[in-house]
N, C-alpha and C positions, 0 to 999 in steps of 0.2 A: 330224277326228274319224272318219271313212268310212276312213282309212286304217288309223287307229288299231284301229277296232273289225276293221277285216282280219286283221289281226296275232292280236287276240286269238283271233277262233271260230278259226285254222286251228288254233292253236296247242291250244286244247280240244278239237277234232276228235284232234288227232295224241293226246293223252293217253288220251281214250274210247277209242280203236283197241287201247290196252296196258294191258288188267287189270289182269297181273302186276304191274304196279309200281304199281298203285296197291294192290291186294291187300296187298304189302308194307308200303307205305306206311303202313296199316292194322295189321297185324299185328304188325310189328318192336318199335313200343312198348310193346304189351300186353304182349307177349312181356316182355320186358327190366323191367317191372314184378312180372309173375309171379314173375321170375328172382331179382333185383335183390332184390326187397321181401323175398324168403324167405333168400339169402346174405350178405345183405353187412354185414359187421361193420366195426370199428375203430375206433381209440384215440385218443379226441379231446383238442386242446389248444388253449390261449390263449383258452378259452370267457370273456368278459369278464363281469364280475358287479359289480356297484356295494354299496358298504356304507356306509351310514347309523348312522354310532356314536352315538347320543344316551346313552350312559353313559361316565361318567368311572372308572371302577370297575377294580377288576385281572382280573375275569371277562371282562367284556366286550374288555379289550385282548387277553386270553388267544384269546379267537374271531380276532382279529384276527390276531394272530403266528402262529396254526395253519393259517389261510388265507395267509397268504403264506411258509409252509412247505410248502405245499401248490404253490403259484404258484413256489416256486422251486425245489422238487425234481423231482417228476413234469411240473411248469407245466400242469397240467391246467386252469389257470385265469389268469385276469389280474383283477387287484384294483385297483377304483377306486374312491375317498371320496368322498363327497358329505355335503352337511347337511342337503341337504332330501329329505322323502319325497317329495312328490307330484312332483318334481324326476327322482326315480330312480325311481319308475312309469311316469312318462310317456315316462322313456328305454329302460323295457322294452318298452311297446307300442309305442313308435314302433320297436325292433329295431337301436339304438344297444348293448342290452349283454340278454345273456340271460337276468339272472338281479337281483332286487334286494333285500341282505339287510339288514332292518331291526330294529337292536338298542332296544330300548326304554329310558327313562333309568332304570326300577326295578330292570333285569337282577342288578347283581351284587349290590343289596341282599336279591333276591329268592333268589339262590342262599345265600346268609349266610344266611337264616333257612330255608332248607329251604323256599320255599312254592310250589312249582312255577313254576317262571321259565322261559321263553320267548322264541321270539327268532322273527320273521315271515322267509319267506323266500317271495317273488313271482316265481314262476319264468313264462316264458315256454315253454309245453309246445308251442307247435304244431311244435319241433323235440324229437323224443320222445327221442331221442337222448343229447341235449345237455342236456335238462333232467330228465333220470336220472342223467346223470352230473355234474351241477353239485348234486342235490339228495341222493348218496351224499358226495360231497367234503363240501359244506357240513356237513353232519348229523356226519360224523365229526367235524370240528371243531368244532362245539358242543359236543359229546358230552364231548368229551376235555379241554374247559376244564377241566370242573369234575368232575373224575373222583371226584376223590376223596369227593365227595359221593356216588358211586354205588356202589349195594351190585345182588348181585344181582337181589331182587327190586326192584319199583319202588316207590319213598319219594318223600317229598313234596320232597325234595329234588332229585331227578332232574330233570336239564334237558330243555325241550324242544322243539323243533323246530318251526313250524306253519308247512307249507307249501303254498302257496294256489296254485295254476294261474290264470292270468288269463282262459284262453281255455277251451273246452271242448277235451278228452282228443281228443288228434291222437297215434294210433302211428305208427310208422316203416310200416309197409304206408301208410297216407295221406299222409304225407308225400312220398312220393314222385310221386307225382301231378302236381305243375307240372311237374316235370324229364319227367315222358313228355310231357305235353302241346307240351312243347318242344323234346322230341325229334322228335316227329312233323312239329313245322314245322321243323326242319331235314331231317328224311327228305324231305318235301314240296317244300324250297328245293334239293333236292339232285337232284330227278326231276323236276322243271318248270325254267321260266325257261330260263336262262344252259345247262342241262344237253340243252334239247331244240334250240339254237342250235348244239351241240359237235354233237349228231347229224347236224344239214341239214349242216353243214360237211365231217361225215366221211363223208358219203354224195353230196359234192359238189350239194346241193338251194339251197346258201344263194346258189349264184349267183344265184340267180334271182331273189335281193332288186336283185342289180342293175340288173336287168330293170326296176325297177318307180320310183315319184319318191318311196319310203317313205326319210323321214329315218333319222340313229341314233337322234335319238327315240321316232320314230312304233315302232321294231323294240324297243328295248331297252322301252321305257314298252308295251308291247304284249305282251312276252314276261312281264315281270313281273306284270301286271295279273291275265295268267292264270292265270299260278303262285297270284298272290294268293286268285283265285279257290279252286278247287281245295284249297290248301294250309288255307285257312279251314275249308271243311268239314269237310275232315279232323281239321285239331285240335279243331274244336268235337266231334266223333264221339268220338273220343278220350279228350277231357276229359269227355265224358256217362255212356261205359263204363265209363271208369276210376272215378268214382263211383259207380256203383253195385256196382263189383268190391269196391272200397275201403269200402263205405258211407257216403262222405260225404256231407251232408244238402243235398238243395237246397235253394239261397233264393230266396224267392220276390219278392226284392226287384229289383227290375228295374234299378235304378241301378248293383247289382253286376255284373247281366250286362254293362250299357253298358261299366262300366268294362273287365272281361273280355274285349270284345269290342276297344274297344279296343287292350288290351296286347296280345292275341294278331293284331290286323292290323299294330300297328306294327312287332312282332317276325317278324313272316312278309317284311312290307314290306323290312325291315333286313336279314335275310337272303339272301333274295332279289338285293334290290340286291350283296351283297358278293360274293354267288357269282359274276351277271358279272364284277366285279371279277377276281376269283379267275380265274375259267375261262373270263371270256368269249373271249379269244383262243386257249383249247386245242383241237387240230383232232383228238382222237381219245379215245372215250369211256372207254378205258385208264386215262388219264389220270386221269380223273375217277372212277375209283373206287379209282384210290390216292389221292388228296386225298381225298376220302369218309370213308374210317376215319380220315385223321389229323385234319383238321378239325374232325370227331366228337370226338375226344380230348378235343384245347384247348380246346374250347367247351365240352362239354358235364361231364366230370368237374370244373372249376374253378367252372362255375355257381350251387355252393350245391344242386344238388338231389337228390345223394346224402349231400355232407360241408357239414359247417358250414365256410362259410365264414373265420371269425375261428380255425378253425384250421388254416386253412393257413399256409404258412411265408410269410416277407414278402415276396419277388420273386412269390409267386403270388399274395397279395394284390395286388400290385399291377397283375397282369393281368386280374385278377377287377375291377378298377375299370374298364376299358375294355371287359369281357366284355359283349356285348350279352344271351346268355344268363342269366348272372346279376342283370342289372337283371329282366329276364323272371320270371325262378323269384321272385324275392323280391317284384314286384307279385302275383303268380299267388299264390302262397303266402299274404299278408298278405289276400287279396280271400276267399279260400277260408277259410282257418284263423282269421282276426281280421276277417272284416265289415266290412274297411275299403272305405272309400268313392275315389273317384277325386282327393280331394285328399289324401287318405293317402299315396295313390302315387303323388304329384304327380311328385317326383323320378325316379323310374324312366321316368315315361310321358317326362319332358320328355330324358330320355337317348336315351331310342328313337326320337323324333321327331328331335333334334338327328345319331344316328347313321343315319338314315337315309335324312334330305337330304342328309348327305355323302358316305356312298355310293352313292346314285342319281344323282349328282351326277360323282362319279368314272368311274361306270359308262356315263354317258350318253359325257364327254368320252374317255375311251380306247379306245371301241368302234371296232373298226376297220372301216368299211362297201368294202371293199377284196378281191379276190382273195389 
């Protein structure tokens, strides 16, 4: 332990010594929120939405064929049945499908007699995005079932729309929000750890480990500890500014922060660990800041915390399923925008936990303690 704790204070010593990069560290994602949350557009697709037909009626099929006219021209959406509502609620707030449209059994009787008929549509807004443009798609298509009932002023016969947010009003400026926080722990993973090992090496300092009876453990579990350290502050800093930049509300529920607290150690911890992986044997800090921006990339645009996920193309989905990032953004997101609780995000935490013994694990065994 006496050796271990050696490893760490030098290692916090060498960071305190270099503002600059923590200054950065600091500043990069605010920045890129400011940026980001004011430019960035685009055209979403394969948004999954579940429909609930409880009418046999030729109205209600008509909503139907207009939606997967919709799904198969532009595919701004993907269309899935179900029979049960509380079935397709629970698969909206659990964030299986965005959007859950519920046709009532009275619908097409209701438009036949002109008596104002309606049709529920439960969107999940904490992605502000996605559920403007699931809730412009849907609404045309109601609309246009039963056209011919519509005149231009509004009759009793006009259909209509009623649709309910689950969560409270989340816009794209707050949304963004996890994705900084997570950016920060990869700025954080990317200027500690594994990155201040590449320094002693290029400045010839790390022989001096050999000097000494410190395992690859006691260095590698030594290095990361402090990164961990450090890199935690930061994203809690972060995550406190960015709300109150954002306005999102704090909660005063302490279980949330557990959980928060949490996701954001096992994602630092995970990072961390992979960086050695990554760089632990590179001997010159060049190096490491061209892996920097690319790494950045892959991780960070596929995570869900600019673009919705479900519309990326399949090969990117499918990297988004091992993206450590994107388990992150989607606990961060669900803890922040939907008040879930730590069994909510059961699955993400037990991702980040599982990816992080294996890269700590990798990271311990390929360390080279070596000239």
């Amino acid at each position: 332990m006496t050796r271990l704790l050696a490893v760490i204070e030098r290692d916090l010593k060498k960071f305190r010594r270099n503002p600059v990069v923590l200054a950065m560290s600091i500043l990069m994602p605010l920045i890129y929120l400011v940026i980001i949350g004011n430019s960035f557009q685009g055209k979403l697709k394969a948004l999954p939405i579940v429909v609930v037909n409880e009418d046999t009626g030729p109205y209600a099929t008509r909503i139907v064929e207009n939606l997967r006219a919709a799904a198969a021209g532009p595919e701004t959406i993907t269309i899935l049945n179900m029979k049960d509502q509380q079935d397709a609620l629970n698969g909206v707030r659990e964030g299986k499908y965005k959007a859950a449209l519920i046709i009532p059994t009275d619908f097409s009787k209701k438009v036949s007699r002109k008596s104002r008929p309606s049709v529920g549509l439960f969107l999940d807004n904490t992605d502000g995005i996605s559920s403007e443009t699931i809730r412009n798609t849907v609404e045309g298509a109601v609309r246009s079932s039963g056209s011919e009932y519509v005149s231009i002023r509004e009759t009793g016969g006009e259909i209509h729309m009623r649709d309910i947010n689950l969560y409270s009003k989340v816009d794209y400026y707050q949304s963004l929000v996890p994705g900084v926080v997570i950016m920060a722990i990869f700025l954080g993973a990317m200027t500690t750890g594994a990155f201040n090992l590449v320094m002693d090496r290029f400045l010839g300092i790390d022989e001096s480990y050999l000097l000494t009876p410190l395992s690859k453990a006691h260095i590698v579990s030594g290095l990361i500890i402090s990164g961990l350290l450090i890199t935690t502050l930061i994203a809690f800093f972060i995550l406190t500014v960015s709300m109150l930049i954002t306005g999102i509300p704090f909660s005063g529920e302490i279980d949330r922060w557990i959980t928060t607290f949490i996701v954001i150690t096992l994602t630092t911890l995970g990072l961390l660990s992979m960086m050695f992986v990554i760089i632990g044997r590179v001997n010159h800090p060049r190096i490491v800041g061209i892996l920097s921006g690319f790494l950045n990339v892959i991780l960070f645009f596929p995570s869900g915390a600019i673009y919705p996920v479900a519309s990326f193309p399949g090969w990117l989905k499918t990297f988004a399923k091992i993206n450590p990032e994107a388990y992150a953004v989607d606990a961060l997101k669900s803890i922040l925008f939907k008040g879930a609780d730590l069994a909510a995000v059961s699955h993400d935490i037990v991702f980040l936990l599982f990816f992080t013994l294996v890269m700590m694990t990798i990271a311990i065994t390929v360390f080279k303690r070596t000239i």
